[in-house]
N, C-alpha and C positions, 0 to 999 in steps of 0.2 A: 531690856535684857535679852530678848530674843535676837536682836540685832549683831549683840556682841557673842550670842553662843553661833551663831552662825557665821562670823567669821572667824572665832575661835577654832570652829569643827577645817573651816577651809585652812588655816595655817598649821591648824595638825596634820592635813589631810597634805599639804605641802610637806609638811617635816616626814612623815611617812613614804612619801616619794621619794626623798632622798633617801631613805633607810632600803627602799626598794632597787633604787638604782647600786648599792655599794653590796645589796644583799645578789643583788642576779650577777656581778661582778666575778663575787667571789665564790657562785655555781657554777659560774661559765669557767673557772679557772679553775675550780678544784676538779671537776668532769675530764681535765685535759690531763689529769696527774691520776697514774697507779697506782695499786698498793688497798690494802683493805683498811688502812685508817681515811687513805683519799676519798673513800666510797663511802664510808662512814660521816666523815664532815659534809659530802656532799648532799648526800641526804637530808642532814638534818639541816642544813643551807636551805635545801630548795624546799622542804616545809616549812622554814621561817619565811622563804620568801612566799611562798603561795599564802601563808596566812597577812602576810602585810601588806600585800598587794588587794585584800579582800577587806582589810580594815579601811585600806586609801578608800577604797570605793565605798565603803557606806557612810565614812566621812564625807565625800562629797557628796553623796545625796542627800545627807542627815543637811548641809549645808543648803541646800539648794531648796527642800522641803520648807527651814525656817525661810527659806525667802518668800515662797508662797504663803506663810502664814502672815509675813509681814502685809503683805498686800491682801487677805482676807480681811484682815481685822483694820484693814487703809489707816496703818500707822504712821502718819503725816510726818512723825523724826525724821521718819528715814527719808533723805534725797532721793534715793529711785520710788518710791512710792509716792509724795509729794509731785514728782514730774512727770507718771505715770500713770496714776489714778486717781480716782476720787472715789468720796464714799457712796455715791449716788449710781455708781456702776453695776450694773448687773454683775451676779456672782461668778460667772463662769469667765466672763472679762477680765474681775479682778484673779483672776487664778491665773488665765491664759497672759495678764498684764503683763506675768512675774516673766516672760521670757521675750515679751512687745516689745524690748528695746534694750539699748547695748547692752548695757553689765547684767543684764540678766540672762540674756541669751548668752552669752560668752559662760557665765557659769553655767547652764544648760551643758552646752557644747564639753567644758571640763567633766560635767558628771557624769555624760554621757562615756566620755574618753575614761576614766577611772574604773567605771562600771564593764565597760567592753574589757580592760584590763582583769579584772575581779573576776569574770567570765573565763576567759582562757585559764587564768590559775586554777582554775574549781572545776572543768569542765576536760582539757588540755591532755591527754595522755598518752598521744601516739609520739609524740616527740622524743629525742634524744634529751637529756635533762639538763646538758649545755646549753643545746638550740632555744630550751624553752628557756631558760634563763635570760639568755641573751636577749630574746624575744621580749619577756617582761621587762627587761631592764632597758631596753626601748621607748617600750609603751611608757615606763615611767620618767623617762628624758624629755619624751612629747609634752608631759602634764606636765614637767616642773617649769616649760616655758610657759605654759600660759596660767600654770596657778601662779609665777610672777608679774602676771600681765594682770589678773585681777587684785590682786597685792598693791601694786603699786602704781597701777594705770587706768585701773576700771573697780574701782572697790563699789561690790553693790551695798555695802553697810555702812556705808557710812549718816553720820549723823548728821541733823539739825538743826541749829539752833538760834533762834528758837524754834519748835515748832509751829508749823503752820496750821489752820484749822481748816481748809481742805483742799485738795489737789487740783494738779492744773488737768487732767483725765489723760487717754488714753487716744493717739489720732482714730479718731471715727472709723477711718478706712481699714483699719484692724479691729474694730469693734465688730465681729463675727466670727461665726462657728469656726470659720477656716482656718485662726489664728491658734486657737485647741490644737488642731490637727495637723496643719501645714509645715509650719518651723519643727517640731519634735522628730517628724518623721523621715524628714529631709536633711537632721543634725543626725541621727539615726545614720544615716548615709555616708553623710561624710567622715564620721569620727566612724565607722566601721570599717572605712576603708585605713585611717590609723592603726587596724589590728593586722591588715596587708602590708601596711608598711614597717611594720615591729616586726615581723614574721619574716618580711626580705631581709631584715638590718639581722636579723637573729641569726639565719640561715646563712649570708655570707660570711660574720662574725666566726663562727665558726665551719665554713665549709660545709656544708651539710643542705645540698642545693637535690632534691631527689624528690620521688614521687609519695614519700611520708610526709616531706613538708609540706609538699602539695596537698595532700589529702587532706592536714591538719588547718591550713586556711583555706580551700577550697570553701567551706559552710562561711566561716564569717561572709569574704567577697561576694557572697551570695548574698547573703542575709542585708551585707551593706548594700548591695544591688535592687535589693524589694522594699526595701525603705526608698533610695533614691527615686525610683520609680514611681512609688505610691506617692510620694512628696512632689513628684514636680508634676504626677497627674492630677494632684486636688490643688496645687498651686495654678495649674494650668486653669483649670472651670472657676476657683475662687477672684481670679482675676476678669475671670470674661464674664459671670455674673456681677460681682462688686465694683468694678470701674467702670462699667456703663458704656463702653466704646464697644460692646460687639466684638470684640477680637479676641483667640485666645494664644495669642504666642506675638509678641511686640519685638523681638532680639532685644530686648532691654539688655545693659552690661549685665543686671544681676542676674536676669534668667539665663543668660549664656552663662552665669559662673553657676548654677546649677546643673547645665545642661553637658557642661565637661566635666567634673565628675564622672558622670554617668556614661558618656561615652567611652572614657578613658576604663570605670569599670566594665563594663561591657567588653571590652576586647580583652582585660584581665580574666572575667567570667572564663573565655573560653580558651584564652590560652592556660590557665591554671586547671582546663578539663586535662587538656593534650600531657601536662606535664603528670599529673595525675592517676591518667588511666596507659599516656601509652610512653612515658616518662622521655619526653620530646618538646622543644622550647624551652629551655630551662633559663639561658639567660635574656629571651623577650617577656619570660614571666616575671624575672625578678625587673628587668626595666619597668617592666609597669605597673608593677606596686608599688614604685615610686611615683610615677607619671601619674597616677592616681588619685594619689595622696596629697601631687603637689598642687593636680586641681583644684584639689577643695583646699587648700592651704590658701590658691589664688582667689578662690572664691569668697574667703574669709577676709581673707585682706582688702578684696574689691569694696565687701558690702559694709566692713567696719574701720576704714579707713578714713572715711568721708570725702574721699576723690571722686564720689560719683553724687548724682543727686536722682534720685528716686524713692518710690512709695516701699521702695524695699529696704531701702540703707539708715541706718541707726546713727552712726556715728559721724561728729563734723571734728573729732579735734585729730589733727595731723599727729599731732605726739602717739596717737595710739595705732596709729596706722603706721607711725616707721616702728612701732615695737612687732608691730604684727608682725612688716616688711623682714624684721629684724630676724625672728622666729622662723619668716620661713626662709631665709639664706641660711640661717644655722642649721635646721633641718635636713633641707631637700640638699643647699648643697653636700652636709656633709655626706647624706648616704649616695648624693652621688659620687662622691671622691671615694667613698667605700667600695661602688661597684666600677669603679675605674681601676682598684689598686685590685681587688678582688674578681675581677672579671675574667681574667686568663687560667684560674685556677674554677671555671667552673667546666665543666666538661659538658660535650654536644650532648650526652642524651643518645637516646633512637634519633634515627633517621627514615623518611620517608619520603616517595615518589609526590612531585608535584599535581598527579590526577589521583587524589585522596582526600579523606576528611581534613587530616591533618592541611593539606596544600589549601582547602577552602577554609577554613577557620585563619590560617595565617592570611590571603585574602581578605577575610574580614576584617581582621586586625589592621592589618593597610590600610584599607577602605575608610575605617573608623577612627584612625590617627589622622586620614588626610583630611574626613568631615572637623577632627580636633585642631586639628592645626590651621583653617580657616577660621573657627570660630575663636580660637585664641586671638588669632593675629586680628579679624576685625572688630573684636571686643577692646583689645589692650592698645592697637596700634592709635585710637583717635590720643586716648589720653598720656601715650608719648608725644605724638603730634601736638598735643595743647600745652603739656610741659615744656616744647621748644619754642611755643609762642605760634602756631597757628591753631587755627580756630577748622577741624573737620569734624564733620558728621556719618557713620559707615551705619546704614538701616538694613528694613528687608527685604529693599530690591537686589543687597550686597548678596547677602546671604541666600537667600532663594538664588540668586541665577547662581553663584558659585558652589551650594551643597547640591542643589537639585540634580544633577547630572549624576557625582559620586554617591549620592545613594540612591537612586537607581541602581547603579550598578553592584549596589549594597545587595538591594533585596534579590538581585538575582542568585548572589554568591549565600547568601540567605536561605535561599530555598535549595540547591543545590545541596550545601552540605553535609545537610542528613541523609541527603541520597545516595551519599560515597561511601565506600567503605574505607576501614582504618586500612592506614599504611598505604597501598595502591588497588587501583579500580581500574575497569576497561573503557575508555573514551565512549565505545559505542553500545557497552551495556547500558552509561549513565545518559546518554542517546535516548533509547528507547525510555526509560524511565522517566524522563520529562518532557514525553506525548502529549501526558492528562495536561502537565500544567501550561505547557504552550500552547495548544488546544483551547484551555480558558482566556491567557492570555489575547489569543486571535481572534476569539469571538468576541469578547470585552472591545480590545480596539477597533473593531471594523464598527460596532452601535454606538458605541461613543463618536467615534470620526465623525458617523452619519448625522448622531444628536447636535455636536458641538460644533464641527468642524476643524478647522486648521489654526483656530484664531486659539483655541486651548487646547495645544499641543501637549505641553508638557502635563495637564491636568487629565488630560486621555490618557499619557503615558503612566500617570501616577495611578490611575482606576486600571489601567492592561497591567501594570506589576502587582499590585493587590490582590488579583484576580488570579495571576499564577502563582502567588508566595501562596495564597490562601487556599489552593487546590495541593499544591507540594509541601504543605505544613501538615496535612494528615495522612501523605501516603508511606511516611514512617508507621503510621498503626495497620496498615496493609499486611494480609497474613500472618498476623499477630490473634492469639488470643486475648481478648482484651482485657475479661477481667483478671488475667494473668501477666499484662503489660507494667512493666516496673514504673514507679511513680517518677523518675527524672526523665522516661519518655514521653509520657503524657506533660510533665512538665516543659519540656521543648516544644510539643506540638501546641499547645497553650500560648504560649509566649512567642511564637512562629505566626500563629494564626492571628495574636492580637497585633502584630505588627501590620499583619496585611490588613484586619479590620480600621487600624488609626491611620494606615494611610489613605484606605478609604475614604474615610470620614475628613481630610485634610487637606483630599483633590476635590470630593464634593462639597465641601465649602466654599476650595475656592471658585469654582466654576457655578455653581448653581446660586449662591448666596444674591436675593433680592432687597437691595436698602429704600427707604421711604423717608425721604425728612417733608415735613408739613406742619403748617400753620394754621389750625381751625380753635372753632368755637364751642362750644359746648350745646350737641345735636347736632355734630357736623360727622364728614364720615370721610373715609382714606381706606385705600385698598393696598393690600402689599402682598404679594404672591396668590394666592389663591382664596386671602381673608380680606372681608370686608371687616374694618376698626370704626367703632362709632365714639363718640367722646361723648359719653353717657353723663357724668360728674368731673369736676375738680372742689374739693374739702380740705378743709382744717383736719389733720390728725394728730396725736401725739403719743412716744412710745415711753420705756423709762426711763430715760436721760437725753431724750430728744423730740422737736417741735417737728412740725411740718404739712406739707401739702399732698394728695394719695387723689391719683385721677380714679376714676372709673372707667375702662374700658366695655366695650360689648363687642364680642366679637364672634362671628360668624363665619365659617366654610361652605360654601356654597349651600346646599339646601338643610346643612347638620345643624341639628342642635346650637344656640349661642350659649357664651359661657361668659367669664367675665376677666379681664386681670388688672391689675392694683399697682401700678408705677406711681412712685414716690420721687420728693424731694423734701429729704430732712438737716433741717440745722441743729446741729449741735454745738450748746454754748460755752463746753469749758471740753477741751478749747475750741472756741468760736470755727466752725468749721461747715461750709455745705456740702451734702454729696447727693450723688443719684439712685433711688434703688430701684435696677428694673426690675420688673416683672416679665415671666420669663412662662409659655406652656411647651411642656415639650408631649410628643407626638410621636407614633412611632416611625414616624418619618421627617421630621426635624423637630424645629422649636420655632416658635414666633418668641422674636425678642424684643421688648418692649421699654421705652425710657419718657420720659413726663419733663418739658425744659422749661423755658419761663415761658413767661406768661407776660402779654402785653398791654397798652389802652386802648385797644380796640377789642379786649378779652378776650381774645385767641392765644391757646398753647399749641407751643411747639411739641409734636411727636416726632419720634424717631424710632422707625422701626427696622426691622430687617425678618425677612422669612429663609432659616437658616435649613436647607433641607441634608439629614444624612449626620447634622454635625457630632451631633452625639455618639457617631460612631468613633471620635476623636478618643473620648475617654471611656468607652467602653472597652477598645482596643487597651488603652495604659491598663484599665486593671485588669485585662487577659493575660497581660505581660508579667503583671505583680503575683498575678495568680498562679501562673505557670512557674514563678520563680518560687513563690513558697511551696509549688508539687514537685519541683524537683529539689527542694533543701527536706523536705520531710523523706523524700524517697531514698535520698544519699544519706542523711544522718541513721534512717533506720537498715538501711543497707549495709553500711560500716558496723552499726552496731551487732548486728547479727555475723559478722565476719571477727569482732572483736569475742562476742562471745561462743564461737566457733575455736577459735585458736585457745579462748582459757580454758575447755572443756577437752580440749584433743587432746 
């Protein structure tokens, strides 16, 4: 029964979309007509619409909710629970199961998109009442594709029968906390940037391209900015602990279809400040709220199509991957044929001198389109190539040598920009302004050179820019009283500085990371950076739905204290599955990373170590950036809001 109220709740929740989309129709059209009866229908329009925009959305969570109760209670009827879990799963698996895999994550992704909808209607008030029409009637065109896509292409309810008496489980390699945290927060991202792109379709629909609109998604784009972020930072570590290879960024296709997104918001972030505050960019803003939206469209299609094969992708059946395909030519293309017929009708905006903030944010925005546009084309280029029948491979010797050069030149236009003033600045004021940070950067390069030499040019370069973004990211709070500093400055210098800390930690990886593979016995010993490893044990362990092997390490630092760490190898039998778990000390000067391999007849285990110094600075940097992004959405939302209630009081 739960089975069928939960997809009862989704095909209401579908019919309700269509009542949204005929309901924003006919506000966006009665908004355009005078007359005090036109104002009167309009009104009570755009309260029907905001109240059934807010039913769609608890419809589709109300839906998505029974699906986690199906898989609590590992109700074998249902097909995705049957092929997803088993009863023998720990609880927090069987909850996090409910989005492990296609149809479940794809309704994820809907509720999410419903719920961001539900948000604007209830929240929404700076807008003209056209614009926001148009906007919601957007938003609800997005969800009617893909509540037909779980309808009739990815139903998570469907039945069984007979049923089974118990599941085939859940792959191992998502059997972890990260699987809770990782997908929500990263769906979080991309369906927020869907609230960007209803807001561009809203805004051209009606002409109404100005710095209210801006101000009005300005918080989503953010918001969908600190989720992408948080998401592909714990995706990042969830990866380099749980796959056991020591690395934490592979260019895998699906990490690049998380990583464009993010990029693409990123340059929206700041050209939606410019349109915003100094009402300039107007039509590179609305490009790339499209361009935004279309990466995570592409990214959706990459990982749920089944054209790629990785620990990240869900789906093999091609039907549902040209529906996807299908959705997103409907989509992207149509609002791009909107901003081709609607583009000439948007006007320049302000104007400003090219030595200004404005001239370094559009800078950036270049900068960050040409990083996008490598990483699209060597993401998507192999698998046109294999669809004409050749067989390439594009990795990350591609990427590194073709990003590495344009961001550099990232973080210099990075740190500069805060340094300009709006509109025009004096070449030789902003001269002298960036003494301190060239100053770091020449002392950085000249110890490095000496430490490393010429052989790690580029990883000196990437420790001399880190050195100067990280010196020019606080001299914004310079002659500032501080505890009187508005929280979206503190929020840039936050998210300025973690840039420079992650690139830090990205060149000291790569330059300083010491690997160790060996073959010993049990009371043998192996040294890997500055630790001597002794192989104290290998043991029988077992956890709750898995067997396996747990070395004993003993490990020592020079004359310090010894401690111990615990690499594993556990099989897991439904479904039949091995994996690695390292064991991992971090330090406040890197980690010793640690992995336990087979084991032979002469009873010697293979180790595999590596002594990673600095890395942690990788993802300490990501949530500086996350962090800086929620200080500056708290400082604008309550900035607004005391401007709003300034103006109801005058």
């Amino acid at each position: 029964m739960i089975a069928e109220l939960g997809l009862a709740a989704l095909w209401l929740a579908a019919a309700f979309a269509v009542v949204q989309v005929l309901l924003a129709w006919g506000a966006a059209k009665a908004s355009r007509v005078t007359g005090e009866r036109a104002a009167i229908a309009g009104v009570e329009l755009m309260r029907a619409l905001r109240l059934t925009t807010l039913v769609q959305g608890l419809l589709a969570l109300l839906s998505f909710l029974l699906l986690i109760v199906l898989f609590i209670r590992s109700d074998m009827s249902v097909v995705l629970v049957a092929e997803n879990s088993h009863s023998m799963k720990p609880l927090m698996y069987k909850v996090a199961g409910a989005w492990g895999n296609h149809e479940g994550s794809m309704l994820l992704w809907v509720t999410i998109l419903a719920m961001s909808g539900a948000g604007v209607a209830l929240f929404e008030r700076r807008l003209a009442s056209g614009t926001l029409a148009a906007t919601l009637g957007a938003q609800a065109a997005i969800g009617l594709g893909f509540y037909a896509f779980l309808a009739f292409a990815s139903n998570p309810f469907v039945r069984l029968n007979p049923a089974v008496t118990e599941g085939q489980g859940l792959n191992p390699l998502l059997q972890d906390p990260g699987l809770a945290f990782h997908p929500p927060t990263l769906y979080l991202g991309y369906v927020g940037l869907s609230v960007a792109f209803s807001f561009a379709v809203g805004a051209l629909v009606m002409r109404d391209v100005g710095p209210a609109f801006a101000k009005a998604m300005r918080p989503w784009v953010l918001a969908a900015w600190i989720f992408l972020t948080i998401g592909i930072t714990a995706g990042s570590y969830w990866a380099y602990y749980e796959l056991g290879w020591g690395g934490w960024w592979f260019w895998d296709p699906v990490e690049n279809a998380s990583l464009m997104p993010w990029l693409a918001a990123t340059a929206l972030l700041h050209s939606v400040t410019v349109l915003a505050t100094r009402d300039g960019l107007r039509a590179w803003t609305l490009m790339l709220a499209v361009v935004a939206f279309s990466m995570s469209m592409i990214g959706t299609f990459l990982v749920r199509s089944g054209i790629l094969v990785s620990v990240h992708a869900f789906a093999v059946d091609p039907t549902r991957g040209t529906f996807i395909l299908g959705l997103l030519g409907l989509y992207i293309g149509g609002a791009l044929a909107l901003f081709g017929a609607r583009a000439g009708t948007v006007t320049q905006g302000s104007t400003f001198q090219l030595v200004s903030r404005e001239g370094a944010l559009v800078l950036n925005n270049l900068l960050l389109s040409v990083i996008l546009g490598v990483v699209f084309i060597g993401t998507l280029y192999p698998l046109a190539a294999q669809a004409a029948g050749v067989q390439l491979s594009i990795g990350a010797p591609f990427f590194n040598k073709a990003i590495a050069p344009v961001a550099l030149v990232l973080v210099i236009a990075t740190a500069v920009g805060p340094l300009l003033r709006w509109r025009r600045d004096d070449l030789n004021v902003l001269l002298g302004k960036l003494l301190w940070p060239a100053s770091a950067a020449g002392v950085t390069f000249a110890v490095m050179f000496v430490m490393t030499g010429a052989t790690h040019l580029l990883t000196v370069l990437g420790l001399t820019f880190a050195a100067g973004l990280a010196v020019a990211s606080v001299l914004p709070l310079g002659r500032r009283k501080l505890l009187r500093t508005p929280l979206h400055i503190w929020g840039m210098v936050a998210a300025h500085l973690g840039m420079a800390v992650s690139l830090a930690g990205m060149a000291a990886d790569s330059a300083f990371t010491l690997e160790r593979l060996a073959a010993i016995k049990v009371g043998d010993d192996v040294t890997v950076g500055p630790y001597r490893v002794i192989l104290a044990d290998v043991r029988p362990t077992i956890g709750p739905n898995w067997s396996g092997l747990e070395a004993r390490l003993s490990v020592r630092r020079g004359d310090g204290r010894p401690f111990d760490l615990f690499p594993q190898q556990r099989f897991f039998s439904t479904p039949p599955t091995n994996t690695n778990e390292a064991a991992i000390r971090t330090m406040v000067d890197g980690q010793l990373y640690t992995v336990l391999g087979q084991g032979d007849d002469q009873g010697r285990w293979q180790l595999r170590l590596w002594w990673k110094p600095f890395v942690t600075l990788i993802w300490l940097g990501g949530g500086l950036i996350a962090l800086g992004g929620l200080l500056a959405l708290i400082g604008r939302v309550r900035r607004e809001r005391r401007q709003a209630d300034a103006e109801t009081y005058a």
